[in-house]
Backbone and ligand atoms as CSV (ligand in chain L), in Angstrom:
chain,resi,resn,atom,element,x,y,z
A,1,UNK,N,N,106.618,233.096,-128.499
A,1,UNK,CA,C,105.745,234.116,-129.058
A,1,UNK,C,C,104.368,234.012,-128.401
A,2,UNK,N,N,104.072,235.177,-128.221
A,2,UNK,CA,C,102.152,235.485,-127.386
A,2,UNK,C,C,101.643,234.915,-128.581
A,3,UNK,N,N,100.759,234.129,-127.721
A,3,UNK,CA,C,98.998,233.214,-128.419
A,3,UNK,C,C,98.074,234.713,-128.323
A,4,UNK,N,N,97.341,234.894,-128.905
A,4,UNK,CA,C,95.675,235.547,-128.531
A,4,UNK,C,C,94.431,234.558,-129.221
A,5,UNK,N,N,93.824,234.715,-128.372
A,5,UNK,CA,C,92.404,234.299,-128.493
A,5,UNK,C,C,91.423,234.770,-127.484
A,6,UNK,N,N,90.148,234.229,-127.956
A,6,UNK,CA,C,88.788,234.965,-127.495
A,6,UNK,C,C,88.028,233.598,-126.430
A,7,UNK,N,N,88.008,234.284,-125.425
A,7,UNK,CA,C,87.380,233.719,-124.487
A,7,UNK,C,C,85.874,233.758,-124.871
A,8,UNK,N,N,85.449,232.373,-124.360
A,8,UNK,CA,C,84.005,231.892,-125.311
A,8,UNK,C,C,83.320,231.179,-124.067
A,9,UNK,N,N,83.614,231.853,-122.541
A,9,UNK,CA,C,83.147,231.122,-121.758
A,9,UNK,C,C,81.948,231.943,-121.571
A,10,UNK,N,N,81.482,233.276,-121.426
A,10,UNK,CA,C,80.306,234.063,-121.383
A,10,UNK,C,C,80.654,235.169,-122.635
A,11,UNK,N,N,79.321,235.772,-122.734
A,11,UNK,CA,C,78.865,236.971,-123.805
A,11,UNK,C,C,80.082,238.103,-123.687
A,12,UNK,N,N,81.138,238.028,-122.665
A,12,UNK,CA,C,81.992,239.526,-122.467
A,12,UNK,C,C,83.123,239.146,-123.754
A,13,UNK,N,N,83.395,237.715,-124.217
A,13,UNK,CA,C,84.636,237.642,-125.109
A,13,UNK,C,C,85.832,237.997,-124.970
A,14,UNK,N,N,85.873,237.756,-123.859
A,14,UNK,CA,C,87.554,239.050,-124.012
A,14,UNK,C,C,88.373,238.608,-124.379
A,15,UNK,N,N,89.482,239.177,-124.815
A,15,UNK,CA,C,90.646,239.138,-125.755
A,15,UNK,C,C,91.550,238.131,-124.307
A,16,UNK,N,N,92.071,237.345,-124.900
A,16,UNK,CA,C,93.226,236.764,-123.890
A,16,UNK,C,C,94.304,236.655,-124.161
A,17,UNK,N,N,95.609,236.779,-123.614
A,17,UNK,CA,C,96.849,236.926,-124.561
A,17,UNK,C,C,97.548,235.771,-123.515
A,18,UNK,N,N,98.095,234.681,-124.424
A,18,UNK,CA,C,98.707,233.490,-123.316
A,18,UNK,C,C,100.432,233.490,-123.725
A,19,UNK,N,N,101.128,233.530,-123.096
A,19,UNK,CA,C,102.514,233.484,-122.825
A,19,UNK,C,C,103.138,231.678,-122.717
A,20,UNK,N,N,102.976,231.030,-123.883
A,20,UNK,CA,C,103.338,229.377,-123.770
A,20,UNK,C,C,104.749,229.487,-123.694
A,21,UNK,N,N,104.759,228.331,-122.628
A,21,UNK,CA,C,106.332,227.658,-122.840
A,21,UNK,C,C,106.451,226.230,-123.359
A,22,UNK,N,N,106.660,226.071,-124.813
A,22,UNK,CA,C,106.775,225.257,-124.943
A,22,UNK,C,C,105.129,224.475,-125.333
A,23,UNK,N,N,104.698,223.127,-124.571
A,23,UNK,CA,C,103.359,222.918,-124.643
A,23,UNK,C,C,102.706,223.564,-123.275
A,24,UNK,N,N,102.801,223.977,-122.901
A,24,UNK,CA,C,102.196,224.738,-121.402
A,24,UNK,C,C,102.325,225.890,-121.660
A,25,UNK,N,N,101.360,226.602,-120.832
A,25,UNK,CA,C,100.746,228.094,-120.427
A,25,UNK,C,C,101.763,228.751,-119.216
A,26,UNK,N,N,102.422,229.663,-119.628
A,26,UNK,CA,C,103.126,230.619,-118.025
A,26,UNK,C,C,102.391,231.359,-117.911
A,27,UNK,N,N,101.664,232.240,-118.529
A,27,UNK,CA,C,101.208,233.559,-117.908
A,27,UNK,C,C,99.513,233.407,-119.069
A,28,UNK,N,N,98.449,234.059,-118.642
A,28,UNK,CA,C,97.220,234.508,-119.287
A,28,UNK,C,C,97.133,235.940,-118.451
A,29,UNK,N,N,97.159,236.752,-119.756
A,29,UNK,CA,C,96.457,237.947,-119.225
A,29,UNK,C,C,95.326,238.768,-120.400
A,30,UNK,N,N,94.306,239.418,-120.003
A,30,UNK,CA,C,93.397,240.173,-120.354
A,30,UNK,C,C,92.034,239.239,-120.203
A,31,UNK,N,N,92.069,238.327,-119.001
A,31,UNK,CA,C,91.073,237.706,-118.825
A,31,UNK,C,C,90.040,238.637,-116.850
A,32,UNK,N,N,89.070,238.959,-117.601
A,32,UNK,CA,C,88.094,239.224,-116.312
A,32,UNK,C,C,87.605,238.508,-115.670
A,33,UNK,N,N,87.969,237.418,-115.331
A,33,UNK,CA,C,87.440,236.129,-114.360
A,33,UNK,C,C,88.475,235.032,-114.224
A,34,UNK,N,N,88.567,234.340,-113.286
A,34,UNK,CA,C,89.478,232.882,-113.460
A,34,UNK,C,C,88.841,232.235,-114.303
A,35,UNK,N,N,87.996,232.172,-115.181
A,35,UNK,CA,C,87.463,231.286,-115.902
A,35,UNK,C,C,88.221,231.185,-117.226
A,36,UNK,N,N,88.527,232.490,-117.691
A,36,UNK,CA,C,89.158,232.601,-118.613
A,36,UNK,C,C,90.725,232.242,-118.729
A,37,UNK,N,N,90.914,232.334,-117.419
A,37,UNK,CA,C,92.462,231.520,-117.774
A,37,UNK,C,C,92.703,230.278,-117.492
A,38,UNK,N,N,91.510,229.490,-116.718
A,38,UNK,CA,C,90.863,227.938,-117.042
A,38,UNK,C,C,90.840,227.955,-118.772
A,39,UNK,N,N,89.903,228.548,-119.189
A,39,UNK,CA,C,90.012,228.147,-120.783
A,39,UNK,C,C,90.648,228.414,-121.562
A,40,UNK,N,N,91.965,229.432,-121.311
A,40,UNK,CA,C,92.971,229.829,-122.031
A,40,UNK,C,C,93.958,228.515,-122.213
A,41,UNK,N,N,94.255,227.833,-120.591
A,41,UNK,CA,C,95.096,226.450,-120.405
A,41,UNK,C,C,94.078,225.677,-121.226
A,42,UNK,N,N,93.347,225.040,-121.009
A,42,UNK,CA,C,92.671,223.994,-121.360
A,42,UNK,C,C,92.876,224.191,-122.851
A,43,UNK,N,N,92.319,225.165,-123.110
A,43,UNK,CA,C,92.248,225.526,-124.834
A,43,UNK,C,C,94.015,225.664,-125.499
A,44,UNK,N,N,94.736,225.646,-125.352
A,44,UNK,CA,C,96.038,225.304,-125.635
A,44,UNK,C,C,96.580,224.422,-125.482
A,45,UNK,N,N,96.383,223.582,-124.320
A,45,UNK,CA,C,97.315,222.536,-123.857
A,45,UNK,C,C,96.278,220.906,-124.364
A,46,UNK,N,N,95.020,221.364,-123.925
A,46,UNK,CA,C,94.286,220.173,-124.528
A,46,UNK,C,C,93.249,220.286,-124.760
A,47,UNK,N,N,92.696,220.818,-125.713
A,47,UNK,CA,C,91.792,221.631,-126.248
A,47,UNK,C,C,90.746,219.893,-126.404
A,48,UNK,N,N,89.613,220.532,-125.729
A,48,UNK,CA,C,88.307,219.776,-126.240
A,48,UNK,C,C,86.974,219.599,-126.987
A,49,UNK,N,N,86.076,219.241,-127.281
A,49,UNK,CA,C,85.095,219.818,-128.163
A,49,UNK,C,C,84.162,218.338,-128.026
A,50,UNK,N,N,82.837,219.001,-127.542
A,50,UNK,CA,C,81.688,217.883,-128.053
A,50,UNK,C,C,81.575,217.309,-129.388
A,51,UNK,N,N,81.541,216.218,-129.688
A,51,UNK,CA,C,81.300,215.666,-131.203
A,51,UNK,C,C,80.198,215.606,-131.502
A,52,UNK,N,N,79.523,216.288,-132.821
A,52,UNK,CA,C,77.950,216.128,-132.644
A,52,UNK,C,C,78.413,215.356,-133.973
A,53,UNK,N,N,77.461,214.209,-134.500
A,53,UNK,CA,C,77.467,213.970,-135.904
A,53,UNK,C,C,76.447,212.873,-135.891
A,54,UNK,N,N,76.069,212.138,-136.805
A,54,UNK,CA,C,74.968,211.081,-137.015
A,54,UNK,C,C,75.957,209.653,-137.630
A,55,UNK,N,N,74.978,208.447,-136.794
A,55,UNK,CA,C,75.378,207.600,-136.976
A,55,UNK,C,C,74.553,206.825,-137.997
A,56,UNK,N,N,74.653,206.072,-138.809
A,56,UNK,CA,C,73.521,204.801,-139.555
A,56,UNK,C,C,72.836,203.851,-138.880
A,57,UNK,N,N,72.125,204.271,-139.109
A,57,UNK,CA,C,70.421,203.058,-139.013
A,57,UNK,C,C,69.598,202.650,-139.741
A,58,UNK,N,N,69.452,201.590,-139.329
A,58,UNK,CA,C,69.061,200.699,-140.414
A,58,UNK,C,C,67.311,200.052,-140.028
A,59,UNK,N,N,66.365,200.300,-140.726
A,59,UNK,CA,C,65.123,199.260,-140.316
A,59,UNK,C,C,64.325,200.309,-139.808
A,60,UNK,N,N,64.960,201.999,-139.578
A,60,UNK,CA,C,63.961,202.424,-138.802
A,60,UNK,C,C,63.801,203.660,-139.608
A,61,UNK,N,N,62.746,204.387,-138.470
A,61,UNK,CA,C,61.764,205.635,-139.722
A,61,UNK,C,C,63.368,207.091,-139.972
A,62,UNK,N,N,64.747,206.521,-139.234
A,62,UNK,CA,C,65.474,207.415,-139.692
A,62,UNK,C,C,66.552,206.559,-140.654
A,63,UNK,N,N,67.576,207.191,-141.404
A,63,UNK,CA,C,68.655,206.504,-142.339
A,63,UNK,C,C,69.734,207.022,-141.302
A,64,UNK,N,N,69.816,208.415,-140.656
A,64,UNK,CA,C,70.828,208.498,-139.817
A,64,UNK,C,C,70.292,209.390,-138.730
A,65,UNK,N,N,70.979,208.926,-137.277
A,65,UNK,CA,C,70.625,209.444,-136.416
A,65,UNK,C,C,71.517,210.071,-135.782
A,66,UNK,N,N,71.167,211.315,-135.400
A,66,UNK,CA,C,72.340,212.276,-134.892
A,66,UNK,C,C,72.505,212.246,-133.424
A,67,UNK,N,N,73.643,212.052,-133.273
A,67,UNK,CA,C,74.186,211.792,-131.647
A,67,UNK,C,C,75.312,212.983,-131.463
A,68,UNK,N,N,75.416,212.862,-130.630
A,68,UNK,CA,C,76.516,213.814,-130.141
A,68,UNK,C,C,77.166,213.262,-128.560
A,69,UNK,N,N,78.313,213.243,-128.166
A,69,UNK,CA,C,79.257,212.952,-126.971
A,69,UNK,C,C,78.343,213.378,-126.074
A,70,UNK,N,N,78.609,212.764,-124.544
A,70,UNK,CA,C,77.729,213.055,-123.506
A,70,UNK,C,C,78.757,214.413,-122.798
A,71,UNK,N,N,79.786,214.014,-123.239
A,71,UNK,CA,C,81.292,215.115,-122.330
A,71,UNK,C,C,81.797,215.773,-123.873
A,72,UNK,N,N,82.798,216.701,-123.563
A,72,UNK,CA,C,83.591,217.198,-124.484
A,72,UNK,C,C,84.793,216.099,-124.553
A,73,UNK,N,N,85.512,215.712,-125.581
A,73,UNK,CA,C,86.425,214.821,-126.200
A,73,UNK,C,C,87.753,215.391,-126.208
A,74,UNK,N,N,88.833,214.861,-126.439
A,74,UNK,CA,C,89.748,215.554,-126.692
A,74,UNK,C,C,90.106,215.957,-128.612
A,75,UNK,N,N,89.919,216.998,-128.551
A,75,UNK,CA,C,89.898,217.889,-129.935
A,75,UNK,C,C,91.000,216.742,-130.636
A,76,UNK,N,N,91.818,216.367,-130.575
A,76,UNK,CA,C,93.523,215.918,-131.157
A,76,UNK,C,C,92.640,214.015,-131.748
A,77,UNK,N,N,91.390,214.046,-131.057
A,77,UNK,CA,C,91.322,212.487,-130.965
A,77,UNK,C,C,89.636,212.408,-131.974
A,78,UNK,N,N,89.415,213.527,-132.710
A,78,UNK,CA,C,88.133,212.985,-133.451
A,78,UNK,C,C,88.210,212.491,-134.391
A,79,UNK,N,N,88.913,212.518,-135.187
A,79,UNK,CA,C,89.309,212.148,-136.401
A,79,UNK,C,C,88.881,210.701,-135.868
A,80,UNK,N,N,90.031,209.668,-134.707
A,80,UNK,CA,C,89.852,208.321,-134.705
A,80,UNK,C,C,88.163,208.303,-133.868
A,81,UNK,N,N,87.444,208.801,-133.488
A,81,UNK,CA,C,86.256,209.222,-133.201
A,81,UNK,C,C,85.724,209.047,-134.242
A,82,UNK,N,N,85.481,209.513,-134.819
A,82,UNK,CA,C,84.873,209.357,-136.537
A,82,UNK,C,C,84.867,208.044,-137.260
A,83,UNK,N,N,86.072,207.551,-136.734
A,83,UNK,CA,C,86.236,206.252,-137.608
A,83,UNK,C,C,85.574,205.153,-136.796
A,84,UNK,N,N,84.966,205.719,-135.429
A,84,UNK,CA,C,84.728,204.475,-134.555
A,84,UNK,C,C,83.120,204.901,-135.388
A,85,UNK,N,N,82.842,205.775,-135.335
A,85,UNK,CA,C,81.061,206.546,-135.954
A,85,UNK,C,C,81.263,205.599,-136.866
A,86,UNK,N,N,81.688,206.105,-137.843
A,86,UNK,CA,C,81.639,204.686,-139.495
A,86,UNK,C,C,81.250,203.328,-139.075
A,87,UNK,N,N,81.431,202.930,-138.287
A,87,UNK,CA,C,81.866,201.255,-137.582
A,87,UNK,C,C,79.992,201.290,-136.712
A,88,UNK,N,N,79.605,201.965,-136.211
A,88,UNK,CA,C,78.096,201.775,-135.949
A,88,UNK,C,C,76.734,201.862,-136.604
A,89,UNK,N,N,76.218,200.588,-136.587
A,89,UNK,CA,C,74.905,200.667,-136.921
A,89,UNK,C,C,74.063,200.594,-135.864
A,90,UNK,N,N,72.860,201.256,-136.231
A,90,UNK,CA,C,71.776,201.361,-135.204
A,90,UNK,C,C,70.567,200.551,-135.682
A,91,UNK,N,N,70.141,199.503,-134.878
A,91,UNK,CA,C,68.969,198.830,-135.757
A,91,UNK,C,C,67.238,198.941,-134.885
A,92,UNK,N,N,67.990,198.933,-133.514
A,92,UNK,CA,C,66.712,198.773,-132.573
A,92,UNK,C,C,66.144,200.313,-131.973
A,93,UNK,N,N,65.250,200.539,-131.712
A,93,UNK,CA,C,64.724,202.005,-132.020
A,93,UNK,C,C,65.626,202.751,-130.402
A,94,UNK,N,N,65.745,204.241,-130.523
A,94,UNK,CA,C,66.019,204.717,-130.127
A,94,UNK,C,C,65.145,205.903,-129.355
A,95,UNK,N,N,65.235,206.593,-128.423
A,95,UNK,CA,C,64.877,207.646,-127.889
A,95,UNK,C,C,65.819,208.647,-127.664
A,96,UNK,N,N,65.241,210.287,-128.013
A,96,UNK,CA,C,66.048,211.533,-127.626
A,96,UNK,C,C,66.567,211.302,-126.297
A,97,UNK,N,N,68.076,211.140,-126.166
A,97,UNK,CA,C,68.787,210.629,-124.844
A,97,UNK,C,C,69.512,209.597,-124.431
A,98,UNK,N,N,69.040,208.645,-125.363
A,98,UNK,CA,C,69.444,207.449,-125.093
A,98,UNK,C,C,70.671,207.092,-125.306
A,99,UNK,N,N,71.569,206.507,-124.732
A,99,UNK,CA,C,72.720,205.893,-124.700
A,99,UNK,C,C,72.954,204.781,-125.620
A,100,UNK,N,N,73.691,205.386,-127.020
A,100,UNK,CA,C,73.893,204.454,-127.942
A,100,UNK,C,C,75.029,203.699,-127.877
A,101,UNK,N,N,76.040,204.106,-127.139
A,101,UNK,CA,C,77.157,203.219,-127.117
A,101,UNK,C,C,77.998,203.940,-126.035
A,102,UNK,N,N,77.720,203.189,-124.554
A,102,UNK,CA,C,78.653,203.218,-123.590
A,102,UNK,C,C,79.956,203.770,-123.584
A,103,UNK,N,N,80.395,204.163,-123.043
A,103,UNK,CA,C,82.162,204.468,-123.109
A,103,UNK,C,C,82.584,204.371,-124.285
A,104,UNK,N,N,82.126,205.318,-125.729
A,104,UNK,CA,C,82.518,205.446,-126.499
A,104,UNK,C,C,83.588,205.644,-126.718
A,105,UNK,N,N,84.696,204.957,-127.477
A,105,UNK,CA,C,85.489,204.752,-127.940
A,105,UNK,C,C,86.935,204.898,-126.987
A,106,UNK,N,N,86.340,204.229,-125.808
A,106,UNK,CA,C,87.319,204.628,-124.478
A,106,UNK,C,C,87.537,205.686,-123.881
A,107,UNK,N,N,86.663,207.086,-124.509
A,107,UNK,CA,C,86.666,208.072,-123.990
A,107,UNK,C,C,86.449,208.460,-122.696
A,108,UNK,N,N,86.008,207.797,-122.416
A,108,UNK,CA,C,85.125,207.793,-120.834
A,108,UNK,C,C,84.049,208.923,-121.223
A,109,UNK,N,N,83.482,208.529,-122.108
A,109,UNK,CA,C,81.919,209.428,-122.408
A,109,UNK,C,C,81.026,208.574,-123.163
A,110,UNK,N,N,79.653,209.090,-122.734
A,110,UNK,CA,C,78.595,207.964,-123.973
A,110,UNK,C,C,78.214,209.153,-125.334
A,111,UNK,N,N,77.532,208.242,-126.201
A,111,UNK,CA,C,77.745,208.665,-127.227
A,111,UNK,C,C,76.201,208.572,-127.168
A,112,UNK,N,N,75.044,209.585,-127.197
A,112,UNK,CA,C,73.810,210.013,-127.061
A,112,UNK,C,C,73.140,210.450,-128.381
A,113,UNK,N,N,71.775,209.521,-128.179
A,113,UNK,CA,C,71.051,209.778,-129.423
A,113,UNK,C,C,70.427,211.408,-129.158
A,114,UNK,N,N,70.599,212.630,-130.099
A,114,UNK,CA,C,69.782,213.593,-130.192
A,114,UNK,C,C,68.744,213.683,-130.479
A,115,UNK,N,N,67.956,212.228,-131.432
A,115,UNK,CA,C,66.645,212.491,-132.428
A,115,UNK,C,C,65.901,210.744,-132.083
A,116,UNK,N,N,64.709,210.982,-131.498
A,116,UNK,CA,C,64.450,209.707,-131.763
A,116,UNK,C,C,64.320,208.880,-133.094
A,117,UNK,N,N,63.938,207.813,-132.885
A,117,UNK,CA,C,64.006,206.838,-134.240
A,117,UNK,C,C,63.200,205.650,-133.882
A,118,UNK,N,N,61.824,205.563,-134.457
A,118,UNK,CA,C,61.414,204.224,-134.123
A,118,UNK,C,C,61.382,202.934,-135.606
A,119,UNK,N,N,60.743,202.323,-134.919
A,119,UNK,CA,C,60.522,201.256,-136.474
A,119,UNK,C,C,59.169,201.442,-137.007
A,120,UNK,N,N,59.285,201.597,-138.229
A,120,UNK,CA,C,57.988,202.684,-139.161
A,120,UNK,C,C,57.017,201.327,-139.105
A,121,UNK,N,N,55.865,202.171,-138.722
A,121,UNK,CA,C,54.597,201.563,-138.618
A,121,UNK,C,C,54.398,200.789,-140.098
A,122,UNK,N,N,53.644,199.121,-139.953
A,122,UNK,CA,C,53.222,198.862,-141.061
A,122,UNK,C,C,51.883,198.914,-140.969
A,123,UNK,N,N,51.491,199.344,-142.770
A,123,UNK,CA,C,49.577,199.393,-142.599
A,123,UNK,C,C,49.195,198.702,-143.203
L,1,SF4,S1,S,87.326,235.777,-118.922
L,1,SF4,FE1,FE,85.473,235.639,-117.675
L,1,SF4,S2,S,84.396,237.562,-118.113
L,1,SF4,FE2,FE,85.894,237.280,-119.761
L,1,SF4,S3,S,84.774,236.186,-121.400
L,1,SF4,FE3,FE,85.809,234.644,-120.138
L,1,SF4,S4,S,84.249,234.045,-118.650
L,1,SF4,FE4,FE,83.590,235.984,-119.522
């Protein structure tokens, strides 16, 4: 049975209609660019997605700091993504950018602070 979905690679959206066999793509049509039938495969066969979410910290002027993946992840694998998030604390201050944890969770991506965080001034 035909898939449809909406191509989300530029502002045109177009309707895409994918022809699967099975777990694979035979045919994409109603796409106006090769791009769209790049993201028609990708988006069926192994659909990905940046993880944005916040991790815990502790000692500093934030309680949680929001990071997000340096790459897109594989969609099928956040859930155990999530459970690696639970498992980090952040204690030593951070900067917008910074690389909180290397090769997160074997992904082959880092896992990037969005918000800085220092340790709150004492007066
Ligand atoms: S197929 Fe090409 S033109 Fe159409 S929405 Fe995707 S990127 Fe844009």
């Amino acid at each position: 049975m035909n898939k449809l979905m909406t191509c989300i690679e530029c502002p045109k959206g177009c309707r895409l209609t994918l022809e699967p066999d099975g777990s694979h793509v035979l045919r994409v049509s109603g796409h106006k660019c090769p791009k769209g039938e790049l993201y028609a495969k990708q988006e069926f066969e192994n659909p990905l997605r940046i993880l944005t979410t916040s991790v815990l910290a502790e000692g500093l002027t934030l309680k949680m700091i929001p990071v997000k993946t340096s790459q897109p992840i594989p969609k099928a694998k956040l859930l155990e993504a999530m459970e690696q998030i639970r498992r980090i604390k952040v204690q030593c201050p951070v900067n917008l950018g910074e690389v909180i944890q290397a090769n997160f969770g074997n992904f082959g991506v880092d896992l990037v602070a969005t918000r800085s965080a220092q340790k709150p001034k004492v007066s």
